[in-house]
C-alpha positions as MATLAB code, in Angstrom:
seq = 'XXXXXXXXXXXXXXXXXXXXXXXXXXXXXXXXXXXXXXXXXXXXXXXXXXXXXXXXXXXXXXXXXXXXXXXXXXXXXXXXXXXXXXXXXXXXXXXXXXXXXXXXXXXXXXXXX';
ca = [
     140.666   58.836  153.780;
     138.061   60.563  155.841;
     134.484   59.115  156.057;
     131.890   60.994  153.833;
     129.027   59.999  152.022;
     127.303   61.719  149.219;
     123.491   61.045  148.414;
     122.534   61.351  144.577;
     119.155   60.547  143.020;
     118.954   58.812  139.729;
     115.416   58.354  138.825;
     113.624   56.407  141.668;
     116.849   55.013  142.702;
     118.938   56.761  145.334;
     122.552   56.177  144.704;
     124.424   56.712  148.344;
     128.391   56.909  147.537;
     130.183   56.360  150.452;
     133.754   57.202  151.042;
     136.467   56.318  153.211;
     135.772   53.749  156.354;
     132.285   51.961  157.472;
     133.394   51.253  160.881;
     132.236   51.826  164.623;
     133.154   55.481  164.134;
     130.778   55.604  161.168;
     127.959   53.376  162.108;
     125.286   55.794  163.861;
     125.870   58.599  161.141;
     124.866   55.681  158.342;
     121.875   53.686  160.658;
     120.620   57.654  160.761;
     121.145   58.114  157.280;
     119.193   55.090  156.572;
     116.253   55.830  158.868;
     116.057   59.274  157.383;
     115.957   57.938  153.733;
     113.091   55.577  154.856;
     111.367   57.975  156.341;
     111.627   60.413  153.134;
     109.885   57.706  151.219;
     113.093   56.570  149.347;
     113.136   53.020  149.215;
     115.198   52.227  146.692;
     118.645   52.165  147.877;
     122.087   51.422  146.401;
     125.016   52.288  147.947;
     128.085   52.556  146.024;
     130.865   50.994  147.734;
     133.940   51.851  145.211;
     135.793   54.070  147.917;
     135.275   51.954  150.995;
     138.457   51.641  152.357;
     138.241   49.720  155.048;
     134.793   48.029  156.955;
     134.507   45.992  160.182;
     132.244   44.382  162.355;
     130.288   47.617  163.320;
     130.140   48.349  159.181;
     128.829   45.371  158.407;
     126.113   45.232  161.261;
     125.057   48.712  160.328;
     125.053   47.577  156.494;
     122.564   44.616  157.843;
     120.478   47.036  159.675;
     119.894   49.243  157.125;
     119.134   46.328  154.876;
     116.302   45.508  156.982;
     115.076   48.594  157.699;
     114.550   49.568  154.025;
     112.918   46.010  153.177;
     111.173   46.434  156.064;
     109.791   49.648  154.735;
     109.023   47.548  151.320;
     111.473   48.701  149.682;
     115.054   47.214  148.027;
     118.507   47.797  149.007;
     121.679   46.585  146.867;
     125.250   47.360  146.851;
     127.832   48.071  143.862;
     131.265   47.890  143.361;
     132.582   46.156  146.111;
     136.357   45.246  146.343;
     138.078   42.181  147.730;
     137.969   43.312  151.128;
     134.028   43.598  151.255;
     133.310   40.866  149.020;
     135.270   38.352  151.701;
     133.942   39.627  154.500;
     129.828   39.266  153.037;
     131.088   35.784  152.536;
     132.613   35.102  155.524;
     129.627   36.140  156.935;
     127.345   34.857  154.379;
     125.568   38.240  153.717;
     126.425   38.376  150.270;
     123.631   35.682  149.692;
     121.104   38.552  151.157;
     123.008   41.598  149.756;
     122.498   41.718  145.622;
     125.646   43.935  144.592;
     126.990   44.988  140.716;
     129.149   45.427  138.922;
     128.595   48.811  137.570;
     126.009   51.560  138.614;
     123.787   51.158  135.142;
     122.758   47.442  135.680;
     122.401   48.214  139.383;
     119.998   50.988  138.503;
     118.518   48.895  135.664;
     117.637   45.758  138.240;
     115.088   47.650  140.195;
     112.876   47.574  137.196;
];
């Protein structure tokens, strides 16, 4: 699957669906992505994870990144529907106890409140 992501607005929220593989082939595209979103004034990020296939080292750094640069900013950045893959790997490298993610998009939206 080919990398592509897809920004959406629901309310404040912006909902970035990404698609396909957050690797080191990806990871300038999505830190520029970030900074550009920041720098728009949108500060409330989630990214929806459902169609990640695959994400390394590079994916999860630039994941971290834009995590700081958005709280940096003063704003929030969670995740939703991550699979297996991405939930080991936050463990592994305990970012899932920085990274809030969901279940589903409406209590992702609805935690922002």
């Amino acid at each position: 699957m080919r990398f592509s992501v897809t920004i959406r607005q629901k309310g404040a929220v912006t909902v970035v669906d990404i698609h396909g593989t957050i690797t080191y082939n990806e990871a300038d595209a999505l830190n520029e992505m970030f900074g550009d979103l920041v720098r728009k004034g949108r500060k409330k990020i989630l990214l929806n994870l459902s169609e990640v296939t695959e994400l390394d080292s590079s994916g999860i750094g630039v994941l971290a990144r834009g995590f700081v640069m958005v709280r940096r900013a003063g704003g929030d950045f969670k995740m939703m529907q991550l699979n297996k893959q991405i939930q080991r790997l936050l463990e592994i490298t305990n970012l899932c106890k920085i990274f809030e993610d969901f279940a589903d998009e409406n209590s992702a939206i609805h935690s922002f409140d």
